[in-house]
C-alpha positions in Angstrom: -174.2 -88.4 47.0 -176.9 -88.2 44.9 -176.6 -86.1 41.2 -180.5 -85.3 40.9 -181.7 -84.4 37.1 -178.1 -83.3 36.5 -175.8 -85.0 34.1 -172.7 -86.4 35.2 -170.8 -85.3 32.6 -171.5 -81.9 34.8 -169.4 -82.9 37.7 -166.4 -83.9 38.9 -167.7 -86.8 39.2 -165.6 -89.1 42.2 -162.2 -87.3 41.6 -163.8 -84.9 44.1 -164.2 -87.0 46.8 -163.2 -88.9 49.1 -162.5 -92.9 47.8 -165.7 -94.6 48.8 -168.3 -92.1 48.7 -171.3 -93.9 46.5 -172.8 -91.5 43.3 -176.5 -91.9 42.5 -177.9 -90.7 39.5 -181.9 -90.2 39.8 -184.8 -87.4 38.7 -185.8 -85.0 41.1 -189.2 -86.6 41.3 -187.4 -89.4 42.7 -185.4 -88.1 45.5 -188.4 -88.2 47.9 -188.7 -92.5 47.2 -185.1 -93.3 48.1 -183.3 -90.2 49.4 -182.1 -92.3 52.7 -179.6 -93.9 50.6 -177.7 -90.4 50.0 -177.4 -87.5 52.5 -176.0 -84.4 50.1 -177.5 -84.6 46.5 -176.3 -81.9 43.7 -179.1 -80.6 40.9 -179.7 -78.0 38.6 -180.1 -74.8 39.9 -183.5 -74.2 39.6 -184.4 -77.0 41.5 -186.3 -77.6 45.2 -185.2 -80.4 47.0 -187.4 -79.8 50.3 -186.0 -82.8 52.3 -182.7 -81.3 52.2 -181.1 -77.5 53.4 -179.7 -75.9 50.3 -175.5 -75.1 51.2 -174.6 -72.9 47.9 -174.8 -72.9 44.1 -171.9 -72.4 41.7 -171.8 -71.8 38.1 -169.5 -74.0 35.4 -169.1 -75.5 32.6 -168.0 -72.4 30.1 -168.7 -72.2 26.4 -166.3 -71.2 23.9 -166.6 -67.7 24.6 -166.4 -68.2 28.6 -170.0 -67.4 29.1 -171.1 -70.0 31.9 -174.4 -71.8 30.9 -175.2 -73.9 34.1 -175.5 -73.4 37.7 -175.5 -76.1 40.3 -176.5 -76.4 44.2 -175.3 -78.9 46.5 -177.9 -79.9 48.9 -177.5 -81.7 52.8 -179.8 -83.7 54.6 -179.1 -84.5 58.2 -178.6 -88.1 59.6 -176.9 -91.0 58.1 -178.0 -93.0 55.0 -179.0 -96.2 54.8 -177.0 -98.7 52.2 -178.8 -100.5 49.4 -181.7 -97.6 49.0 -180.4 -95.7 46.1 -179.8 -98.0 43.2 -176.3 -96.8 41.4 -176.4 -95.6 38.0 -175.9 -97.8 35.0 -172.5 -98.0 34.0 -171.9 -95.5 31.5 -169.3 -97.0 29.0 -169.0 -95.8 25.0 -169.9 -98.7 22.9 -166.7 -99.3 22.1 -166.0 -100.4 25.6 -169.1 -102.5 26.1 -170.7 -105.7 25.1 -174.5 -105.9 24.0 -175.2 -106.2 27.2 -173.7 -102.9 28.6 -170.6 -105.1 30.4 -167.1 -103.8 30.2 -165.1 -105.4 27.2 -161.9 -106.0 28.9 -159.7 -106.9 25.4 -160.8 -103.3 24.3 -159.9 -101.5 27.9 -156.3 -101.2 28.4 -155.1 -100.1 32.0 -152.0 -97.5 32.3 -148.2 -99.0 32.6 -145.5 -98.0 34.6 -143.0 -96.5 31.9 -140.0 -98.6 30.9 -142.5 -101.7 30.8 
C-alpha cells in the first residue's frame, strides 16, 4: 500500500491491516516510476492516480470544533505487485528515539511488561 502525497500521521497507519502488508510513502509524481511494488495507494482527495480505479473517499481528521478538514481516496490497481520496487519510508522516530543517524536508540525505547513484572 502505497500513502501518495498524504502524511502518515493521516492514517491508520498498519493497525488497519492485515500483519504483513508493506506501506510506501512517495509523491504522486512518483506513483507512475514504481507503482508495481503497491497495488492500492491512498492520497489526498483531490488527486488523479490514472493507473489505478478510484474505490471511495472518506473524510477525517476533525478539528476542535468537529469540522473535518481532509478527505482521502483509496485507490486499486489490478494484478499483483512486484517486491523490492517501492522503496519503504524512512523510519520516522522523534529525536529522542534516534541516533544521528536516524537508528533506533534502544536504551531510550522501552517495550511494554506484563503487569506484576
Amino acid at each position: 500500500m502505497d500513502l501518495a502525497d498524504i502524511l502518515w500521521l493521516e492514517t491508520p497507519g498498519s493497525a488497519a491491516l492485515p500483519d504483513g502488508v508493506p506501506i510506501y510513502v512517495n509523491r504522486i509524481a512518483d506513483v507512475p516510476r514504481d507503482n508495481a511494488g503497491y497495488n492500492v495507494a491512498i492520497s489526498e482527495g483531490d488527486a488523479s492516480l490514472p493507473q489505478y480505479r478510484k474505490l471511495g473517499c472518506f473524510v477525517g481528521s476533525a478539528d476542535m470544533r468537529g469540522i473535518y478538514k481532509n478527505r482521502a481516496c483509496v485507490w486499486r490497481r489490478d494484478g499483483g505487485c512486484t517486491p523490492g520496487v517501492a522503496s519503504p519510508p524512512a523510519i520516522n522516530w522523534p529525536p529522542l528515539f534516534s541516533d544521528a543517524q536516524g537508528r533506533p536508540r534502544w536504551d531510550r525505547i522501552r517495550a511494554y511488561l506484563p503487569e506484576g513484572r
